[in-house]
N, CA and C atoms as an extended XYZ file, in Angstrom:
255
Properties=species:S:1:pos:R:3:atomname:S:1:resname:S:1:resid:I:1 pbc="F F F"
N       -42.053       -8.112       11.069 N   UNK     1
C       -42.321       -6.729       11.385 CA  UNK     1
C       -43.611       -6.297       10.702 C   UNK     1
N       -44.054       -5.397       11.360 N   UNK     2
C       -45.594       -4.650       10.543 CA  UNK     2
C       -45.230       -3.445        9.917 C   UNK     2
N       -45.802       -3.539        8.918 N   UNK     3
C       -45.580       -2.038        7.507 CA  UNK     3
C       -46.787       -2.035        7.073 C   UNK     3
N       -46.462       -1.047        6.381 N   UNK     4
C       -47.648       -0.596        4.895 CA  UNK     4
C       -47.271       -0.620        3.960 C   UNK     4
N       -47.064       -1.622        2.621 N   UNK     5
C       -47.006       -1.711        1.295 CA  UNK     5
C       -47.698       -1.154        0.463 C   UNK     5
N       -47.868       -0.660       -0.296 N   UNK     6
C       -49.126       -0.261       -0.973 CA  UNK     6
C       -49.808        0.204       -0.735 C   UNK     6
N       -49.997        0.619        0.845 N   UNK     7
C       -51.119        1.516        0.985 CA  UNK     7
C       -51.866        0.256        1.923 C   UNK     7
N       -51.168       -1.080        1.720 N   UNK     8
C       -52.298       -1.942        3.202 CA  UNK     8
C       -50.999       -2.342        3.787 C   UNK     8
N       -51.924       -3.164        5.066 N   UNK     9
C       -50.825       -3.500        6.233 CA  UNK     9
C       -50.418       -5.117        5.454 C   UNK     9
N       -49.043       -5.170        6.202 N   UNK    10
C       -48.141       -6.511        5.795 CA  UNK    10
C       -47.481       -6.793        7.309 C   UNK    10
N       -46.879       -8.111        7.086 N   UNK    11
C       -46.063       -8.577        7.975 CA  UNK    11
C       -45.127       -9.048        6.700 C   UNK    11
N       -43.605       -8.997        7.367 N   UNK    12
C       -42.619       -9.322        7.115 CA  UNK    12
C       -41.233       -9.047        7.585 C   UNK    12
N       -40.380       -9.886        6.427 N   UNK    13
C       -39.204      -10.077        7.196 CA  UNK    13
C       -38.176       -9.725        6.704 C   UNK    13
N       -37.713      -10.778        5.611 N   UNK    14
C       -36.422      -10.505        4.845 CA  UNK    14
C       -37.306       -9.936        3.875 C   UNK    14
N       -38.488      -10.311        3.656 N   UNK    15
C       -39.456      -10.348        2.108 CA  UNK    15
C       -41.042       -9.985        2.900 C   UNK    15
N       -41.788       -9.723        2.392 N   UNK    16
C       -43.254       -9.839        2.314 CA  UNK    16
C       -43.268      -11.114        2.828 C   UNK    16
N       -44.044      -11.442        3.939 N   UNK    17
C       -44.591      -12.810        4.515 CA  UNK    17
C       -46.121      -12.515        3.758 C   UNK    17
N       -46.871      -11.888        4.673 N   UNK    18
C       -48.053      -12.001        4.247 CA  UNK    18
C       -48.990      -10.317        4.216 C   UNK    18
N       -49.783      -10.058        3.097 N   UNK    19
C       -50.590       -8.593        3.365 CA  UNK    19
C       -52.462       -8.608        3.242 C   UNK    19
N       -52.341       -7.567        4.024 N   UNK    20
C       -54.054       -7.614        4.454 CA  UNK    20
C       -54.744       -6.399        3.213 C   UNK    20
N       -56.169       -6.880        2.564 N   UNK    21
C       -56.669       -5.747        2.113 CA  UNK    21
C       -58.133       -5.496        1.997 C   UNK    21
N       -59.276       -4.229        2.449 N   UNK    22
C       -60.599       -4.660        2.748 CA  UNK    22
C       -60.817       -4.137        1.557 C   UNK    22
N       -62.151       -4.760        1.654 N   UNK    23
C       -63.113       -4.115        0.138 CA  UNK    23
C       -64.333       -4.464        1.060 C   UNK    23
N       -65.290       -3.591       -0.163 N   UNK    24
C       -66.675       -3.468        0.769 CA  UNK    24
C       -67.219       -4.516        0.779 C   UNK    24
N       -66.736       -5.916        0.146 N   UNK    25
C       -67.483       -7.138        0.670 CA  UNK    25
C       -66.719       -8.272        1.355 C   UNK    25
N       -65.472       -7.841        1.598 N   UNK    26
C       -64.309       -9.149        2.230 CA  UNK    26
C       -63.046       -8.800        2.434 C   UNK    26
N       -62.482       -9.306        2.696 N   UNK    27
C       -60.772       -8.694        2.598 CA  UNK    27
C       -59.977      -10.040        1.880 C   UNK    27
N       -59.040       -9.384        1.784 N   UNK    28
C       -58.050      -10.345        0.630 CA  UNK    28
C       -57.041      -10.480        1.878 C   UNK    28
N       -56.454      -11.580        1.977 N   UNK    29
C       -54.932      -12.270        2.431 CA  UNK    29
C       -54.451      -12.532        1.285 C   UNK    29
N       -53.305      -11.947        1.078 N   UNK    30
C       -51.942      -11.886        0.169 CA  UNK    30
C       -51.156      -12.459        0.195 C   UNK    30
N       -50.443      -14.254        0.283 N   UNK    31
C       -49.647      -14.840        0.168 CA  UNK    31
C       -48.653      -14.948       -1.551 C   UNK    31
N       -48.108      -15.626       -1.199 N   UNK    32
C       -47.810      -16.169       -2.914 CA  UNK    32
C       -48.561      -17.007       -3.765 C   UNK    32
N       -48.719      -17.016       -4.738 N   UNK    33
C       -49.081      -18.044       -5.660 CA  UNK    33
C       -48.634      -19.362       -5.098 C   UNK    33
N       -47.610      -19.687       -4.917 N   UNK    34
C       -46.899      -21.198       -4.077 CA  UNK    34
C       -47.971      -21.339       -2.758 C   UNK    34
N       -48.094      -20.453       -2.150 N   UNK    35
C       -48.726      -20.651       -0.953 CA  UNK    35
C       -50.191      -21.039       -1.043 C   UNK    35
N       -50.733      -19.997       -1.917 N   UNK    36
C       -51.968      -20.384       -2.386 CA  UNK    36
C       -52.391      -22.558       -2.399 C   UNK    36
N       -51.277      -22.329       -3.636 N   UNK    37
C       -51.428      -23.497       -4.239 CA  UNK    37
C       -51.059      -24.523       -3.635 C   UNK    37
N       -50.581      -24.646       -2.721 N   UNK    38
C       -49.899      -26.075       -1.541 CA  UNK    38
C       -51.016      -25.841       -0.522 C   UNK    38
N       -51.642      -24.943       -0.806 N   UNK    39
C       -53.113      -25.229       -0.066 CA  UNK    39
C       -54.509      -25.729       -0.657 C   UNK    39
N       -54.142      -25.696       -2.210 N   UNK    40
C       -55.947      -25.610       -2.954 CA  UNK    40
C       -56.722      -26.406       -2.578 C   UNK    40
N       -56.315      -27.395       -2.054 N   UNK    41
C       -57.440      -28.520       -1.297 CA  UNK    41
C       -58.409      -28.087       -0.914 C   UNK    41
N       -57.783      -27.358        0.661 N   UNK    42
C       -58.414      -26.970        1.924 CA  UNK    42
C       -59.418      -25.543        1.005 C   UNK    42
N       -58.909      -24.963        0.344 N   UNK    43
C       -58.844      -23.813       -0.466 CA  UNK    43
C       -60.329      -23.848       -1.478 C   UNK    43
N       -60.216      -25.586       -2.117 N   UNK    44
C       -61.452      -25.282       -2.850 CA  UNK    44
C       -62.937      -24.790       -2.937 C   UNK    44
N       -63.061      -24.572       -1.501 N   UNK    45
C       -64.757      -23.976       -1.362 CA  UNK    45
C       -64.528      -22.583       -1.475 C   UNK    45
N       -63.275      -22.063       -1.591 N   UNK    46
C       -63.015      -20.210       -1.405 CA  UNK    46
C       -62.712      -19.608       -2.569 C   UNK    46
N       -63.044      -18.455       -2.780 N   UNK    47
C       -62.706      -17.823       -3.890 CA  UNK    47
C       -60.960      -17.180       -3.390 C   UNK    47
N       -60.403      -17.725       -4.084 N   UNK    48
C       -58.905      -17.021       -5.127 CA  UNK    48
C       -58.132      -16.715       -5.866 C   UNK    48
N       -57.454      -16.116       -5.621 N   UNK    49
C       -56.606      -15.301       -7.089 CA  UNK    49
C       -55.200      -16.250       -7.271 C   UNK    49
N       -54.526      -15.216       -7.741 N   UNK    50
C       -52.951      -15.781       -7.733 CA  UNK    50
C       -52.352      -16.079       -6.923 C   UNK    50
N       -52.709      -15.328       -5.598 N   UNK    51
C       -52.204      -15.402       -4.229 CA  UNK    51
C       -52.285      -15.314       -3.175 C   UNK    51
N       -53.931      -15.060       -3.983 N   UNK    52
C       -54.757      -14.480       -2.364 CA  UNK    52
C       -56.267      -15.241       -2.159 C   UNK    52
N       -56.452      -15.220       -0.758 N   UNK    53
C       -58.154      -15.763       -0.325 CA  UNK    53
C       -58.354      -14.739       -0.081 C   UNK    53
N       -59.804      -14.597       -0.780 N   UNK    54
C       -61.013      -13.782        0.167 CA  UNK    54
C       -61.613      -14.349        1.206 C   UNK    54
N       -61.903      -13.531        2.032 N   UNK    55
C       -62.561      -13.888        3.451 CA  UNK    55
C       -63.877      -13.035        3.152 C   UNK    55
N       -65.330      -13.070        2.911 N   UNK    56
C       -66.543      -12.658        2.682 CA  UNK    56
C       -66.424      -12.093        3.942 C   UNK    56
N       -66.938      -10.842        4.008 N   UNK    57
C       -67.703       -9.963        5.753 CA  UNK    57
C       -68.413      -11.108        6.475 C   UNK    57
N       -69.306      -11.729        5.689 N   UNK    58
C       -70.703      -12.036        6.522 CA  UNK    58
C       -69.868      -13.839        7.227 C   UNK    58
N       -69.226      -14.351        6.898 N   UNK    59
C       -68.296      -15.726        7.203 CA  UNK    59
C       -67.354      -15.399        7.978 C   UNK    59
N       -66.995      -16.560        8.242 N   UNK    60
C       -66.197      -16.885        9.981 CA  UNK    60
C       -65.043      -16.790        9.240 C   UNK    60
N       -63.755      -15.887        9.911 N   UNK    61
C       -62.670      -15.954        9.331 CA  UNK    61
C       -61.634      -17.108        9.984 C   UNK    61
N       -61.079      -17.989        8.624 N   UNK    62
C       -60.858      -19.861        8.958 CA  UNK    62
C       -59.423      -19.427        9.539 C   UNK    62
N       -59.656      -18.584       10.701 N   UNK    63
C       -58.121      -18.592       11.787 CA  UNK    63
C       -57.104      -19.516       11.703 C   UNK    63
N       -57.526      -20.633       11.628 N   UNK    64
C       -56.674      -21.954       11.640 CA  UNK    64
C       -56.043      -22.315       10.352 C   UNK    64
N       -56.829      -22.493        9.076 N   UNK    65
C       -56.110      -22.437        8.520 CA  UNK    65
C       -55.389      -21.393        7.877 C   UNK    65
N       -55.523      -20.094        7.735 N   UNK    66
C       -54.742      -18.867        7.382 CA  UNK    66
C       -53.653      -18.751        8.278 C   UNK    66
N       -53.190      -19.363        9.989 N   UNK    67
C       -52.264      -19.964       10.520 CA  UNK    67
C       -51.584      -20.583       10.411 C   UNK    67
N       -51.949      -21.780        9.578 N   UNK    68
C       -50.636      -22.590        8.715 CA  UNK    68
C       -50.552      -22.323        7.594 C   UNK    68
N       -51.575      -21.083        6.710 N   UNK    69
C       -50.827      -20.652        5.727 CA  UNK    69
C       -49.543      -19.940        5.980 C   UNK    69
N       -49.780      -18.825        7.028 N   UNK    70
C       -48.747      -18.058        7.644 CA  UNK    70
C       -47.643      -18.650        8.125 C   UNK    70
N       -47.708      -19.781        8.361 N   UNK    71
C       -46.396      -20.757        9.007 CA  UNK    71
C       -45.609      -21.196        7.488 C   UNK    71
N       -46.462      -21.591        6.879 N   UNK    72
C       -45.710      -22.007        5.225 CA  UNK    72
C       -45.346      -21.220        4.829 C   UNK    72
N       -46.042      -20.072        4.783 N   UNK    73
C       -45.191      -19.089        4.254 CA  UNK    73
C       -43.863      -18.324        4.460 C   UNK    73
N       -43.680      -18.419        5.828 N   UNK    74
C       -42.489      -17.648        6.889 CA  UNK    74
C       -41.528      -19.234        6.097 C   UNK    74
N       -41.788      -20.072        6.332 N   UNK    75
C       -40.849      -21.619        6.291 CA  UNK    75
C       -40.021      -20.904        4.850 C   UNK    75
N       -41.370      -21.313        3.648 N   UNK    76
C       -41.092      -21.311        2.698 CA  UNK    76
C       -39.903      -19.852        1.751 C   UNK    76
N       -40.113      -18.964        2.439 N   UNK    77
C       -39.077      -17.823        2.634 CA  UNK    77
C       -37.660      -18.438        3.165 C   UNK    77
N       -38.136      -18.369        4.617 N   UNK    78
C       -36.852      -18.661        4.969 CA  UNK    78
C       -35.906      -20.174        4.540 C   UNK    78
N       -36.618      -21.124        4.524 N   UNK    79
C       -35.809      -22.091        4.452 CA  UNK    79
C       -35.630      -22.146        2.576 C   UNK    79
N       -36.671      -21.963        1.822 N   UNK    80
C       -36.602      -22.069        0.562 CA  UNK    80
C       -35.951      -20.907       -0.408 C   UNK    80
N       -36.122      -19.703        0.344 N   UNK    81
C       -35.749      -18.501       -0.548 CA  UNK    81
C       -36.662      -18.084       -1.622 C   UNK    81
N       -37.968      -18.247       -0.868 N   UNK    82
C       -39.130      -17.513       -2.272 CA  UNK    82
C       -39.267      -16.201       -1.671 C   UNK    82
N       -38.977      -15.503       -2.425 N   UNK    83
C       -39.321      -13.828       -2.346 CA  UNK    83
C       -41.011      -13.181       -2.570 C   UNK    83
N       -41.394      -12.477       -2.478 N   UNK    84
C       -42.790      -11.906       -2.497 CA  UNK    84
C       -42.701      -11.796       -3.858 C   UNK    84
N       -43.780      -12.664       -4.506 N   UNK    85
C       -44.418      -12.151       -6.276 CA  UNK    85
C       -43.179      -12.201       -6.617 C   UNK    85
């Protein structure tokens, strides 16, 4: 489902799947720390936090993989029972 947490938009379900947030130079995707991190590979050319990628304005936003972040993440909820943060 789509909400507003905090004041930005989210998708979720039982829990927080995933949340969107802009700033004047990029926007943040909000996964978990787990999610983050079962990605850092693909991840290492990007700047992130605990749980989140920035996506820079001026760069191609990596559709594909923020797609199977979003798939790990829905999995990892549902089949694992990780809750948001």
């Amino acid at each position: 489902a789509e909400s507003v947490k905090w004041g930005s938009p989210a998708f979720s379900g039982r829990t927080i799947y995933v949340m969107l947030s802009t700033h004047a130079r990029h926007c943040n995707v909000a996964f978990t720390p787990s999610t983050v991190e079962a990605f850092a590979e693909e991840l290492a050319a990007r700047r992130t936090g605990k749980g989140t990628v920035q996506v820079p304005h001026d760069q191609e936003v990596p559709a594909e993989l923020l797609g199977r972040m979003i798939e790990y993440r829905v999995r990892e909820c549902e089949e694992q029972g990780v809750n948001w943060m």
